[in-house]
Structure formats: C-alpha cells, structure tokens
N, C-alpha and C positions, 0 to 999 in steps of 0.2 A: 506207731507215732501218729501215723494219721487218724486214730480212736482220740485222740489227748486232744481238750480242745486248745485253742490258743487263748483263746479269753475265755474267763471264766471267772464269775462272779456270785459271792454265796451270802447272801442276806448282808448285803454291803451297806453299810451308810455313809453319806458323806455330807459336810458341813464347810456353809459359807460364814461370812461373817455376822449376818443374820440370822444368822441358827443353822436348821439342816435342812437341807435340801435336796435330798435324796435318801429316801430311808427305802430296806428290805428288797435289795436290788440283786435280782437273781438272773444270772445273763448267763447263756454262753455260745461263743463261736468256734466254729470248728476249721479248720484248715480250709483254706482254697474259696470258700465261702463270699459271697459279696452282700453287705448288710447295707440297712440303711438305718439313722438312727432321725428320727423325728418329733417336731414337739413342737409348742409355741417360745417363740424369744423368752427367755429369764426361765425355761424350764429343766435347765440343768446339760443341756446335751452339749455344750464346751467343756465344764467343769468336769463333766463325767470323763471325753477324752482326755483335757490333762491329766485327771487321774490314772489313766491307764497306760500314757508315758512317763509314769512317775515325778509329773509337775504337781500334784495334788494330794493330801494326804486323805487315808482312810482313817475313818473314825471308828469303823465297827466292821466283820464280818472279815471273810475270807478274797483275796486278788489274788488270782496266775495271768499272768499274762508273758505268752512266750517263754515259757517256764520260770520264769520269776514271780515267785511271791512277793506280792508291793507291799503286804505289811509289815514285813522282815527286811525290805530292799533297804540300803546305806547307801547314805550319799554317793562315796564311792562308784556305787554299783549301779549310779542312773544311768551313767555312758554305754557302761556291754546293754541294759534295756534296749539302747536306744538306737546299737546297731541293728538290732532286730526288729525296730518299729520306723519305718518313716512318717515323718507328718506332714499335711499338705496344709496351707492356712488359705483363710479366703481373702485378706490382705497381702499375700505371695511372701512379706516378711525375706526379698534378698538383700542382698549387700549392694546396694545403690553407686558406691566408689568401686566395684569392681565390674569386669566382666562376667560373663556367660561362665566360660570354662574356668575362672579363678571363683567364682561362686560353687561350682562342684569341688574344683580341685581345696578349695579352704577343708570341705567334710572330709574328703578321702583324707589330709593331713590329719586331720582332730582326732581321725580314727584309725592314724598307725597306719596307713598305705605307704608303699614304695615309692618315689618319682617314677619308677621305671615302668610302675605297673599303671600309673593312673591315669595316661593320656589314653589307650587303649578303652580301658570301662568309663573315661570321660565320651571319646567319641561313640562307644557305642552304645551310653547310656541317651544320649543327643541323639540319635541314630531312631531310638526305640520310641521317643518322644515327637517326633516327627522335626526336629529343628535342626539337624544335625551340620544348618550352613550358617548356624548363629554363636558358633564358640568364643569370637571373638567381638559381637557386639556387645556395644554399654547396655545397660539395663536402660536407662532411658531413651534409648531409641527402639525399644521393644512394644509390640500393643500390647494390650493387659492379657488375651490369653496366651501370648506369649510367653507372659511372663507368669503365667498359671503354669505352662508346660515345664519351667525352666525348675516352677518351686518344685513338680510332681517328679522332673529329673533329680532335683536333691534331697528327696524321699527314695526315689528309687538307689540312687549311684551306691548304696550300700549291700544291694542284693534283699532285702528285709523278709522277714515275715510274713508284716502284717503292715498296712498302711491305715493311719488314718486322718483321715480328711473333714477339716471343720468349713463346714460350705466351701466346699472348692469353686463354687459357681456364682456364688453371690454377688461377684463385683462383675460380672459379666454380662453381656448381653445373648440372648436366649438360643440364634444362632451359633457363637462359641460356646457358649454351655451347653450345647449339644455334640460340639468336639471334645469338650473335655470330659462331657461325662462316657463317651463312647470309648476316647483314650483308656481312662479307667477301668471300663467295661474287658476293651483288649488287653489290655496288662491282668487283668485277674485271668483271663481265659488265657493268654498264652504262657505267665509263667505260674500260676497257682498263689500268687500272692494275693494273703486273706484282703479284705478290702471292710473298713468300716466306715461309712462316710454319714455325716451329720448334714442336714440338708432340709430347708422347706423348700427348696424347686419342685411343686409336686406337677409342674408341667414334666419335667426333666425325671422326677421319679415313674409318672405312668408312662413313661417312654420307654425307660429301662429298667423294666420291674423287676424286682426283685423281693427278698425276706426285708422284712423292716420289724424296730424294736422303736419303742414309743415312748417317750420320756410325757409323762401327764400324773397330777395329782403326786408329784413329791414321788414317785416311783418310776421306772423303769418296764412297761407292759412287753410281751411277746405276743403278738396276736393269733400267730402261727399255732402256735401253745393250746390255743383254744379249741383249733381245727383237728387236734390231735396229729400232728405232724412232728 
C-alpha cells in the first residue's frame, strides 16, 4: 500500500469558465509525503485542490485520489472521499453560531460517529492541535490562528489520509504562520498524514522546505522531476 500513491494524476485537464486552465497535468504524491503546491494568484492551485476533493470536475485524463477514481466518482460517493481527505481553508470557513467543540462534533455527526465515541477523538483531536482549553469558546472570541487550528482540528477529527490546505497562512501574520506552518510540519511527521498545501508564503516555504509542484503556464511543473529524483 505504501507503493500506491495517494494522488495521482495522468494528463488531466481541467476547465474554468473561461476555458481551460490546466491542461497535461501529471502529478503524483505518495503516502506520508509533505508537498507544497505554488504559483502566481489566478494560476489554478485552488481549482486544482477542489478538484481533488471532488468539488471540481475533470475534463480529460485519469484522478486517484485515495483510491478513488474522480472521474467515475458519483455524487453519492463525494462524502466516503471526503472522510479520507481533510481541508484546511485560508478563510478557516467555521460555523460562527457554534462553539469549538459543536464545530467538530457537527463533522463527526455528518460522518456517522457515535455520541459516545466523539467527545474522546474531539478532546484529543484539541489535544493534538495545541488548544485543547478552547472546547467551549465561541468562535468569535478566538484570534485568527486560533481559529486556523480549530479549521486544521476539523480536517484532522476524521483521522484522514491526506490533508489539503489552500493557504492556510494567508490571513495570518508571519509569526503565527510560523506555528501553523510547523503544526502542520508535526502532524505529517507524527502521524504520516500526506500533507498538500497551496501556498505563496515563500518566507514560511524556505523555512520548512520541502518537495514543491508548480502551477505556471496552464500546467502543473514537478521540479524535482528534473533533478532525477
């Protein structure tokens, strides 16, 4: 299983409303892996992630992701995707009228968990995020990386795959995007969860280097590729 990649992408194209916008897009990640995905604004590197949580369609070419094929994927079958992928947004995207822990505990519902099991993986998903004395704060009296940890806890609280993160740092200041991007860093290295994250922090990228994939010129670059690696 660990040979299998988890993303995997084979002369993919994909189209906006303007035409296409990514054509011959040959990707692929392997398990445990921490990526980064880069580009300038308007060059595909959101479109491309919803695509691969099955918010986007394919126009051409072969998707596995998590062993799902997305150009076979049915409605249906966006939710089991999606227990497998968490997303982290750069807007954090919670539930404003709830709390902390009724913001996890809503996923664990949506996704078939017991009452009896979900206080447990709620504190210790809080636990693993460093907030675990925030279960019962409103969202609005949270600071914003706060409420980045809170989004990164309701990508994690599912156990996932593979995470991926559209600027998780963006609304931040460089400081906390330095905790959140090391968060991230310790969540790939202690539980093996794949990590793809879309990002121009390249302060915060030459910080925590890593493999990076290059959204430019209508395509998807691998520069590692080049190196023979």
């Amino acid at each position: 299983m660990e040979n299998t990649p988890i993303i995997e992408l084979k002369g993919v194209t994909i189209s906006h409303e303007q035409g296409s916008l990514l054509s011959d897009v040959n990707v692929r990640v392997m398990p445990g892996e921490f990526v980064y995905l880069i580009g300038k604004s308007g060059a595909g590197k959101t479109t491309l992630l919803r695509t691969l949580y099955g918010d986007h369609d394919i126009d051409a070419g072969e998707a596995c992701v998590c062993g799902f094929e997305l150009t076979r994927l049915r409605r249906r079958q966006v939710p089991m995707l999606r227990r497998k992928v968490g997303i982290v947004f750069q807007n954090f995207r919670l539930l404003k009228d709830r709390n902390v822990y009724d913001n996890l505990a809503f996923v664990l519902q949506a996704t078939g968990w017991k009452r009896a099991d979900m206080d447990k993986r709620i504190v210790d998903t809080l636990r693993a995020v460093g907030i675990a004395d925030k279960a019962d704060a409103s969202i609005y009296h949270l600071s914003e990386g706060e409420q980045q940890r809170v989004g990164i806890a309701r990508a994690l609280i599912n156990n996932p795959d593979l995470i991926l993160a559209d600027e998780p740092t963006g609304n931040l200041d460089p400081a906390t995007s330095s905790e959140i991007m090391q968060l991230l860093v310790d969540i790939n290295h202690s539980t093996g969860t794949t990590m793809l994250i879309s990002s121009h922090d390249f302060m915060m990228i030459d910080k925590f280097q890593s493999r990076m994939l290059v959204c430019e010129n209508g395509t998807v670059v691998d520069p590692s590729a080049d190196d023979g690696k």
